[in-house]
C-alpha positions as CSV (number, residue, x, y, z in Angstrom):
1,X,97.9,110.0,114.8
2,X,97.0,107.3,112.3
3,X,98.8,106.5,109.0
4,X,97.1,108.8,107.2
5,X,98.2,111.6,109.3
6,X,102.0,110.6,108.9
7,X,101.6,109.8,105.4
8,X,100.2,113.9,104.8
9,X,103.2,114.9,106.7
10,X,105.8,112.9,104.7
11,X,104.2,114.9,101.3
12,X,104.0,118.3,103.2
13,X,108.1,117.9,104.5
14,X,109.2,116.7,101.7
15,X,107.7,119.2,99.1
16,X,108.9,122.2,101.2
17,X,112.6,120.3,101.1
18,X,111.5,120.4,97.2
19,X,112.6,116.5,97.2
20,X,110.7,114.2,95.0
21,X,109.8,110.9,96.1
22,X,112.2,108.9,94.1
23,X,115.1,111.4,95.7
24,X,113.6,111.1,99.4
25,X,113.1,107.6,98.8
26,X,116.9,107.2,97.6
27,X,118.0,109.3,100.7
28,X,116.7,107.0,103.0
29,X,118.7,103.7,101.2
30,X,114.9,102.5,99.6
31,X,114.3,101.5,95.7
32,X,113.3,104.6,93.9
33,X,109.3,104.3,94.8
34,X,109.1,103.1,98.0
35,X,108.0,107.1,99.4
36,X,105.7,106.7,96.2
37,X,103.9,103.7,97.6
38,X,104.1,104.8,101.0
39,X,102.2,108.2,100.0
40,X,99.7,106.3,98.0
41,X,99.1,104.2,101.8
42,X,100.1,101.2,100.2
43,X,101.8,99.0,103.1
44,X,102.5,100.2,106.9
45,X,105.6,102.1,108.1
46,X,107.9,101.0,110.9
47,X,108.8,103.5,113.4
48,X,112.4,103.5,113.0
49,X,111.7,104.1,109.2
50,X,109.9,106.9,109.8
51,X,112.4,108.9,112.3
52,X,114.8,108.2,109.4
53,X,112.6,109.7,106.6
54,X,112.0,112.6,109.5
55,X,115.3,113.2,109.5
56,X,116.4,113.3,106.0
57,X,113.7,115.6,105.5
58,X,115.8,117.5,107.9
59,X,112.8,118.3,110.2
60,X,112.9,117.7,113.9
61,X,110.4,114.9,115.7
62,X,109.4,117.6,117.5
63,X,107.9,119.8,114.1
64,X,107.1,116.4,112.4
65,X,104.5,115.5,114.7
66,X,103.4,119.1,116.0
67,X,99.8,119.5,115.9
68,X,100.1,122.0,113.7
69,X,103.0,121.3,111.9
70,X,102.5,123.3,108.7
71,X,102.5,126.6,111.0
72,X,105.1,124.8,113.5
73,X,107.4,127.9,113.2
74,X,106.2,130.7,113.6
75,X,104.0,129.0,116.5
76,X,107.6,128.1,117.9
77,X,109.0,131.7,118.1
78,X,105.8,132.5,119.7
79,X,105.8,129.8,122.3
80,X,109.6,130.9,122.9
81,X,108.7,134.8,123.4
82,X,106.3,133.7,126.2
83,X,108.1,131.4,127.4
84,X,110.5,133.9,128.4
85,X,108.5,136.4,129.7
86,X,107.7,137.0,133.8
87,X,104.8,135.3,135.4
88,X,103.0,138.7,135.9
89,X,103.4,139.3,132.0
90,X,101.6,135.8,131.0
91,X,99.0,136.2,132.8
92,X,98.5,139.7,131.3
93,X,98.6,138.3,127.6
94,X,96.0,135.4,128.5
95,X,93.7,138.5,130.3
96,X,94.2,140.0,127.1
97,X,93.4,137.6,123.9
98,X,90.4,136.3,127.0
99,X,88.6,139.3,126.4
């Protein structure tokens, strides 16, 4: 994951929390257009910035950097239904979408 790819994800989480980028920006104690600059790529983001923008978009690590984060939850609920299914059941399902 490169800049770019953190930068998409900022935009993405923080239009479906319907925040603009002066709010996010002022969420995370930063002048009002420091999420602007950071979305136009204009200077690089520390780590412990970013798990703080993460979470006052309210979105866990874990769905921030999913590889397919825009579809994280539905892929979630899956993952959890299969999760709990027997052995004998998995292998069934993988026979199934194989074919």
């Amino acid at each position: 994951m490169n800049l770019s790819d953190v930068v998409e994800r900022v935009g993405y989480f923080r239009n479906q929390a319907k925040l603009s980028a002066r709010e996010l920006s002022l969420r995370v104690g930063k002048h009002e257009g420091y999420i602007n600059k950071l979305e136009c790529q204009d200077f690089n983001l520390p780590t412990e910035m970013l798990l703080e923008i993460v979470e006052a978009l309210e979105v866990e690590p874990e769905e921030f950097f999913s590889k397919n984060y825009q579809n994280y939850k539905i892929d979630k609920v899956l993952y959890d239904l299969i999760m709990a299914l027997p052995q004998k059941k998995k292998e069934s399902i993988i026979e199934l979408l194989q074919k």
